[in-house]
N, C-alpha and C positions, 0 to 999 in steps of 0.2 A: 700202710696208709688205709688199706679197704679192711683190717678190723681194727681201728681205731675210728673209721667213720661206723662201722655195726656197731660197736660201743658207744656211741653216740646217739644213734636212732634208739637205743635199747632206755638212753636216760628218761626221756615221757614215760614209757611204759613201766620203769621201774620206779621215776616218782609217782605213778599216780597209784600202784599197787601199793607204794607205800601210806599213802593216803587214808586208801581205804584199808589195810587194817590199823594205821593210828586214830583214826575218827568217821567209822562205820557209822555212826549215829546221825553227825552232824552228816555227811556226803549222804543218807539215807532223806534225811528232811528237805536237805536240796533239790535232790530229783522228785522230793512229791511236792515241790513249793513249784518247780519247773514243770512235771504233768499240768499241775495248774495253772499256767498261764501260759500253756501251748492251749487248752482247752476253751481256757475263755479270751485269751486276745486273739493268740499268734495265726490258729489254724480258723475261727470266724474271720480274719482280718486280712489274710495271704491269701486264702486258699480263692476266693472267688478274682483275682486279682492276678494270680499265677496260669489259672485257665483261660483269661482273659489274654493277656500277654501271648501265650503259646496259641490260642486262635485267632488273633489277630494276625501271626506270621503263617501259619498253616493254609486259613484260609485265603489267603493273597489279600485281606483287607487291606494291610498295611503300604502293597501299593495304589490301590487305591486311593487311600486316604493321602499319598505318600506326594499325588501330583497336583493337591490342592494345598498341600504343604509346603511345596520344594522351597518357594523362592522364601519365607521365612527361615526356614531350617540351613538354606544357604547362607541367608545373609548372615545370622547368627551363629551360628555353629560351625560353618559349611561342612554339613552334615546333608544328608540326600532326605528326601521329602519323605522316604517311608523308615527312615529314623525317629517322626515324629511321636510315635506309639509309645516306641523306649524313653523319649525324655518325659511325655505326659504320665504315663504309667511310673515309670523309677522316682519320679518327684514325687507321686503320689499314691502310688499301690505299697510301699516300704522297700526295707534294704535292698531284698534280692533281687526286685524284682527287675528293674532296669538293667542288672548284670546278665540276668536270665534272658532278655528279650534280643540283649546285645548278640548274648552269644548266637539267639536263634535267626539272628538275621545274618551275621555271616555264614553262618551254617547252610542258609538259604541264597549268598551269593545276594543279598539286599544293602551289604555293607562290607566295605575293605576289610581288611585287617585293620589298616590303620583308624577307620571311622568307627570300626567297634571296641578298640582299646580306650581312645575318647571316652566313648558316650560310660562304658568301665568306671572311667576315673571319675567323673563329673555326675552320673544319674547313681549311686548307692546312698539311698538318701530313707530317711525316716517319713513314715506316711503320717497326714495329719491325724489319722484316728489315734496313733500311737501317741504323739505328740500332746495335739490337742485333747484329748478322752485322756489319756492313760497318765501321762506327766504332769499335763494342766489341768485339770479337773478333778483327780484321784491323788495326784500326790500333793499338788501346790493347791489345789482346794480354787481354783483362779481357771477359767477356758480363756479368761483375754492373756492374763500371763502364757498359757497353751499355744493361743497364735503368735503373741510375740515371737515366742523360739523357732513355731514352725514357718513364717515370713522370715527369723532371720536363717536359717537352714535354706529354704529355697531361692535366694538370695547368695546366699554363700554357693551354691550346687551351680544357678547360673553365672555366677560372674567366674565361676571354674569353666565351667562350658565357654566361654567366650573368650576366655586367654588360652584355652586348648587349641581355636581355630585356630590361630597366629605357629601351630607347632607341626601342623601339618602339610604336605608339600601343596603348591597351588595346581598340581597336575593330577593330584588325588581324584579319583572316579566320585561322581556326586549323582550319576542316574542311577536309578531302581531299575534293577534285574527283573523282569517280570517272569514269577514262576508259574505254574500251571497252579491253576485254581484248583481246591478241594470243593467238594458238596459241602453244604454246611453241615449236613449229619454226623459225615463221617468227620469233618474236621474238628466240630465239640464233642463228638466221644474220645478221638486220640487227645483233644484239650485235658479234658476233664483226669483222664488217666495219667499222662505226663503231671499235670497238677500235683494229681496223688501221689506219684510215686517220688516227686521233688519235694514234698511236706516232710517223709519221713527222716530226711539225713536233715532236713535242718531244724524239727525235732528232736533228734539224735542230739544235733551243738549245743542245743539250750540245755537239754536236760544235763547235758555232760558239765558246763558251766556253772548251772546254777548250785551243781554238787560241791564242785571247785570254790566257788565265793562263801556257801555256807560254812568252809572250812578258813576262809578269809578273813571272815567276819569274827574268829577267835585269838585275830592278832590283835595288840593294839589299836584305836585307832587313827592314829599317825598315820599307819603302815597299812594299815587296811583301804583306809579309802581309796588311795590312786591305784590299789592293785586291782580292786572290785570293779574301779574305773574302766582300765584299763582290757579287763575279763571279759564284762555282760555288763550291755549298755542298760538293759531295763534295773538291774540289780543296782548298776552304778550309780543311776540317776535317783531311786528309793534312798541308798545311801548317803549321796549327795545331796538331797533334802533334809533328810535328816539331821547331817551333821551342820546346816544351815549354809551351802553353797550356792551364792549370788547365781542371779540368773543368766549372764554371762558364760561364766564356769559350767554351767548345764547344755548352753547351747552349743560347747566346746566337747563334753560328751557326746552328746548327740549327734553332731560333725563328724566325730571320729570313729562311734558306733561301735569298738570295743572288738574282741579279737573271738568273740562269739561269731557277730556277723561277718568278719571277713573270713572265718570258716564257712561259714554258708554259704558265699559266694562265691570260694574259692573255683571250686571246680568251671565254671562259667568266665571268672577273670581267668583264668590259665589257657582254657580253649580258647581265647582271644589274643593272647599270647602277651599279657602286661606281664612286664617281670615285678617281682612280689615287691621291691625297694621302690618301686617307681610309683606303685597301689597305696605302702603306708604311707609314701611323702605325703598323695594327697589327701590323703584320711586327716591325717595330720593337718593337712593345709584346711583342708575345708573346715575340721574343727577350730581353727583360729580363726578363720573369715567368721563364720559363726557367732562368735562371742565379737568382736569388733562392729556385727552388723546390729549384735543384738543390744550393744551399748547404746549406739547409735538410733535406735527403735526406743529404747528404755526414754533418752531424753525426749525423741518428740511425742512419748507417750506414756509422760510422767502417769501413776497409779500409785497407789498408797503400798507398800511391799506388806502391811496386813493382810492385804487379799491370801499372800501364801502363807496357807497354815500350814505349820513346821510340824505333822503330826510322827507317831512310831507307829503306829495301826495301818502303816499305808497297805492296801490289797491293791490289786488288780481286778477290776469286773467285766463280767462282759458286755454290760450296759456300754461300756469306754470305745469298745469298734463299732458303736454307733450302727445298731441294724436299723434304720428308715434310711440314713442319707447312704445305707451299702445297697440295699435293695434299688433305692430311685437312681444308683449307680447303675445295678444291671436292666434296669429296667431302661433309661436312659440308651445304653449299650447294643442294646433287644434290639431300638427302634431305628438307630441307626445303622446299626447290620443290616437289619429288613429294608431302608431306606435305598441301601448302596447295593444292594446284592442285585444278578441278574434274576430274569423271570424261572430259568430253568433252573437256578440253585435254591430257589423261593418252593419248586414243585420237588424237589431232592430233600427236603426234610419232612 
């Protein structure tokens, strides 16, 4: 049995050697199409987002902020008040990030086990710059098509969060641990460096991906589409317009996020302790709610489907992660730290 499981783990590694020397070219274009749009979306669009997250929990913001939250975060989710962070940030900083905040709160004794496997299943969600900038305005040529998908995404993510509450026990812990407060000095330089050193590995997935799908992209196209799908959400959604997939079907990608991002999050769902069948169901599920909410959006806001042009030229720029409304993000951010912080953490930076 234990070398026939080593034979087993050895099949990745021996298809993907095999890979690269049957199509060294295409898996070379890959990873310089994937440099490219770690360059211009993923690390402008994560990286201020992922600092954010990790000093929010470090510097004890999160409970702070966590006691002016509670009794929504209850009613809703019944999730404890410095949960609130994870679900504002996972809806809207992209994939990782709510997986990453999850983990950092239980890691900080801010959240159960069980309220951080939740927030896991419910906050992996696409941020609007990716959505709106990248998918709707770059690929479909459309930013109101862009909000449609990203309204139906955040819609599908909470009506997850609220049939979550109903799964967990009614004697589950719902108060904030309060930890020892950091300086804010020292708490945005450990930010700033966990930031950087969680870019690299999910840099790593993409580039590894986009190698993989440029090899994809030499099947058929039957065959190719739902593997590409399936692969890397950015890749799948390019090819999904292209080959002319209703905007439903997009918003069912985008739900599901593709097996790029649930490598990148892996390591964060594990430390939370979600078993991996329990993560795709809801990938899965979210991607459905997705397209059902996004049908539903379509009628009460009928648009001419001209707006999406079906072009093959699609890029990615990095005009798409939107630098004024990220800057008036940390800027916005700046002033409510300063706001909430004590006077002697105010004189500690």
């Amino acid at each position: 049995m234990k070398k026939k499981e080593r034979l087993l783990r050895l099949v990745p590694a021996l298809a993907l050697l095999a890979l690269l020397i049957r199509f060294p070219r295409e898996i070379t274009d890959g990873v310089r199409q994937g440099l490219s749009l770690c360059a211009a979306a993923v690390i402008p669009s994560l990286f201020p987002f992922m600092t954010l997250c990790t000093f929010v929990v470090r510097s004890g913001l999160h409970a702070s902020a966590g006691k002016r939250c509670a009794r929504v975060m209850q009613a809703l989710f019944r999730l404890p008040g410095s949960a609130a962070g994870a679900v504002v940030l996972g809806l809207c900083g992209g994939y990782p990030v709510g997986a990453r905040m999850a983990a950092q709160l239980y890691r900080a004794g801010s959240a159960t086990r069980s309220q951080a496997q939740r927030i896991c299943l419910f906050c992996v969600a696409a941020g609007p710059a990716f959505v709106i900038g990248t998918v709707g305005a770059s690929m479909l040529g459309s930013r109101a098509l862009g909000r449609i998908l990203f309204l139906a995404l955040t819609l599908s993510n909470l009506t997850l969060g609220v049939l979550l509450r109903f799964t967990d026990e009614p004697s589950a812990q719902t108060n904030v641990t309060l930890v020892p407060r950091q300086p804010l000095a020292r708490s945005l330089c450990e930010s700033v460096a966990a930031a950087g050193e969680a870019m690299l590995p999910l840099c790593a997935w993409i580039l590894l991906f986009s190698g993989i799908c440029a090899v994809l992209r030499r099947m058929p196209s039957g065959a190719a589409l739902p593997l590409i799908c399936l692969a890397e959400v950015t890749n799948g959604c390019k090819t999904g317009v292209e080959a002319g997939l209703s905007l439903p079907l997009l918003a069912a990608i985008l739900g599901f996020g593709g097996l790029s991002v649930h490598c990148q999050v892996m390591p964060d769902v594990l430390a939370c302790g979600v078993p991996l069948s329990r993560f795709w169901a809801f990938r899965a599920l979210s991607g459905a709610l997705a397209a059902v909410y996004c049908i539903a959006l379509e009628r009460m806001f009928p648009m001419a489907q001209t707006t999406a042009l079906l072009r093959t030229d699609i890029s990615v720029h990095a005009v798409s992660v939107s630098a004024p409304v990220s800057a008036a993000l940390l800027a916005t951010a700046a002033v409510f730290i300063l706001n909430t912080s004590s006077p002697e953490d105010r004189r500690s930076v």
